[in-house]
N, C-alpha and C positions, 0 to 999 in steps of 0.2 A: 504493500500500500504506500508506503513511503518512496517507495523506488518512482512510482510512479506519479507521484504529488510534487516529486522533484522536475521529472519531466516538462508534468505539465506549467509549472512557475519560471522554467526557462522556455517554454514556449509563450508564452503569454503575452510580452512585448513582441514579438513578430506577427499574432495573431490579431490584438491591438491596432497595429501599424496597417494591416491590411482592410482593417473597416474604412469606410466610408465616412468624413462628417456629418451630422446632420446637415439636411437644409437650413439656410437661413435667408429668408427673402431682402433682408433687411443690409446684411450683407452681398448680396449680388445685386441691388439695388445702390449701395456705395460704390461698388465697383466700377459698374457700368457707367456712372454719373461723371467718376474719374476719368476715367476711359475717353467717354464722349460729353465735354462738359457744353450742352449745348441747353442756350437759355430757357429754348420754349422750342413747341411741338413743328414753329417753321424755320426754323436753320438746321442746315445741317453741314454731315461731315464729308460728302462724297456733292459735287456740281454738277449740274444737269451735263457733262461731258464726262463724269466719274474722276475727276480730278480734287484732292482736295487729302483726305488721310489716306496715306498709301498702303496701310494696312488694312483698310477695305475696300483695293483697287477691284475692279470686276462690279461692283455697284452702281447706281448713280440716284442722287438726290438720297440720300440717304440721310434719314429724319428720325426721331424717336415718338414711338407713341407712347406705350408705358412702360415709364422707367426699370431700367434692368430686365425687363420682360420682352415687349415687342416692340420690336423697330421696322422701319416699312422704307421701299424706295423703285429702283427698276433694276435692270439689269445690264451692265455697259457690255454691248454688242457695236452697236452704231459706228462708235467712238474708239473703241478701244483698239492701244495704241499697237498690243501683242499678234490678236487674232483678233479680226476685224469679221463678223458678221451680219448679215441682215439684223435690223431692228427685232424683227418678230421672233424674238429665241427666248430660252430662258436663262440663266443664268449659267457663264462661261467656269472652267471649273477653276480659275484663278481666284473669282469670285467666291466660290461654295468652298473652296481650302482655305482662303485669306478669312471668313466668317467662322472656319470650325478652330483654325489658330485663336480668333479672340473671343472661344468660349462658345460660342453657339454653336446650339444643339440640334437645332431645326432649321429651315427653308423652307420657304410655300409658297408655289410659283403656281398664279392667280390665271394661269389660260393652259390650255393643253398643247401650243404648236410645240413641235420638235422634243417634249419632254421626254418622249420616250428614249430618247438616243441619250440621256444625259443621264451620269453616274448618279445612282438612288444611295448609295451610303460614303462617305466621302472621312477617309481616316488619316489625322495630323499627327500623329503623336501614341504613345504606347496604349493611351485610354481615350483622349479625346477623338469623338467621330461626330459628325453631322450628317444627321438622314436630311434628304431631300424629299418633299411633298409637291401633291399637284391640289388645287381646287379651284372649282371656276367662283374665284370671290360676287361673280354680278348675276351666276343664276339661282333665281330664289328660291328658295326651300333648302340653299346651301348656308345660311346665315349662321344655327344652331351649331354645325360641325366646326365650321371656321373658331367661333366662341366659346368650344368645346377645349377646343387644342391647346387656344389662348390660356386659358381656364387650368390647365394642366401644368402649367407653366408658371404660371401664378400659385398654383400651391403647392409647385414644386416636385407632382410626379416626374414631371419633367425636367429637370434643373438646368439651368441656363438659359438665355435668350432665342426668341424665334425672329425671322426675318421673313415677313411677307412681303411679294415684288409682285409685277407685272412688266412690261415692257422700260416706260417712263419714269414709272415711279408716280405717277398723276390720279390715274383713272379708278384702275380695277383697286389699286391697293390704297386708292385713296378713300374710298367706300368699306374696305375692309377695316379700314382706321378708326373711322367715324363710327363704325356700330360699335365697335372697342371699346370707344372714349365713353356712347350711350349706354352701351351694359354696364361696362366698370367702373365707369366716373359719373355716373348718375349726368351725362348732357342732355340737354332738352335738342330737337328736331332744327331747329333755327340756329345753334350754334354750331351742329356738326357740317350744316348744309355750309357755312360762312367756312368752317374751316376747310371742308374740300374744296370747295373752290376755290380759296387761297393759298391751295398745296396742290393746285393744277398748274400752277406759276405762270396762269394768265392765258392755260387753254381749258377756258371751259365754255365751251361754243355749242352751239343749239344740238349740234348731233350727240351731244351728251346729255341731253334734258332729262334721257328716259335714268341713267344712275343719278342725276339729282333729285328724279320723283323718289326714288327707291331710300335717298337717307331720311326725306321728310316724311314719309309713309313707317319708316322703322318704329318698332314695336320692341320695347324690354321684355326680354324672357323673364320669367318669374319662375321658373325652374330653382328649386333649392340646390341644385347641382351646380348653378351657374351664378352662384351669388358670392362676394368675397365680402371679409368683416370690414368694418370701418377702419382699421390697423393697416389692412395690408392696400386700402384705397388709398390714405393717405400717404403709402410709402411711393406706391409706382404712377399715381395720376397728377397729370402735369396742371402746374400752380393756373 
């Protein structure tokens, strides 16, 4: 008995060492804030040409929604200075590697063209990996899922940051933004409609009218599932 109580009291600190921290939102939320000190939900770290932090070259317009949690923007194709291709893709894998380096966990790439051809698990390091997502952020009856993920993220099954994109960074992921900000930061319809527009950077022209009916038409879920405490609103929802 003894032989084996000695054992186990030299294994103990290696066994220790291979747990896990707990989450702590509160601390990935300092993090992130550090990371990316940007004052409000319209500057950002990446230019609508993906220029701006180099360590999230492959982006563009890249903005925070909720702090330490989701950040939203497009994906630099157009522009980009390495591999240059058509606008309509989804995010290049300089992009999805440079994202899983600074911690993010996820991707969600808001239209289906070309997804298929693009690496679904993206791995930087001996533990860090970034799975890649697809969801059409503007066909309805997909709102719940999108705010599902988020949700997961926020209470930390998921630990680390998610990055929702679409082409621009304007459109698709600008309506993903806004129902974010209405679930989790309690926005009324008028304000989210004011901020997608204002993170369209001045394209938001009538063939868009149909996603601007869609954020003033938005509806809070009241799903117990989808609710977070007043603690974890005031950590990640922008002043």
């Amino acid at each position: 008995m003894t032989k084996y109580l000695i054992l186990f009291l030299i294994s103990w600190p290696a066994l220790a060492n291979n747990t896990k921290p707990a989450f702590s939102l509160k601390l990935q939320v300092d993090k992130y804030k550090k990371l990316y000190p940007l004052e409000d939900v319209y500057n950002k770290q990446t230019d609508n040409k993906g220029n701006g932090n180099g360590d999230l070259y492959g982006t563009r317009n890249f903005r925070v929604v909720l702090n330490g949690v989701y950040y939203r923007g497009g994906a630099n194709n157009k522009f980009n200075k390495h591999t240059k291709k058509d606008n309509q893709n989804p995010l290049p894998h300089e992009g999805l590697e440079n994202l899983c380096k600074q911690g993010f966990s996820e991707a969600m790439y808001f239209y289906k063209d070309n997804y298929d051809e693009s690496e679904k698990i993206i791995s930087c390091g001996k533990e860090q990996k970034l799975e890649y997502l697809q969801l059409a952020s503007l066909k309805s009856g997909n709102e719940k899922a999108l705010l599902t993920q988020v949700h997961k993220h926020i209470k930390g099954e998921i630990p680390g940051p998610m990055y929702g994109h679409c082409w621009n960074g304007w459109h698709a992921s600008g309506y993903a933004a806004a129902i974010n900000l209405m679930q989790f930061c309690g926005w009324d319809n008028k304000k989210a409609l004011a901020y997608w527009r204002k993170n369209t950077d001045g394209n938001d022209t009538k063939e868009y009218k149909s996603v601007m009916a869609k954020v003033e038409k938005f509806k809070r879920f009241d799903d117990k599932d989808l609710q977070i405490t007043d603690e974890e609103k005031n950590l990640i929802c922008p002043e």
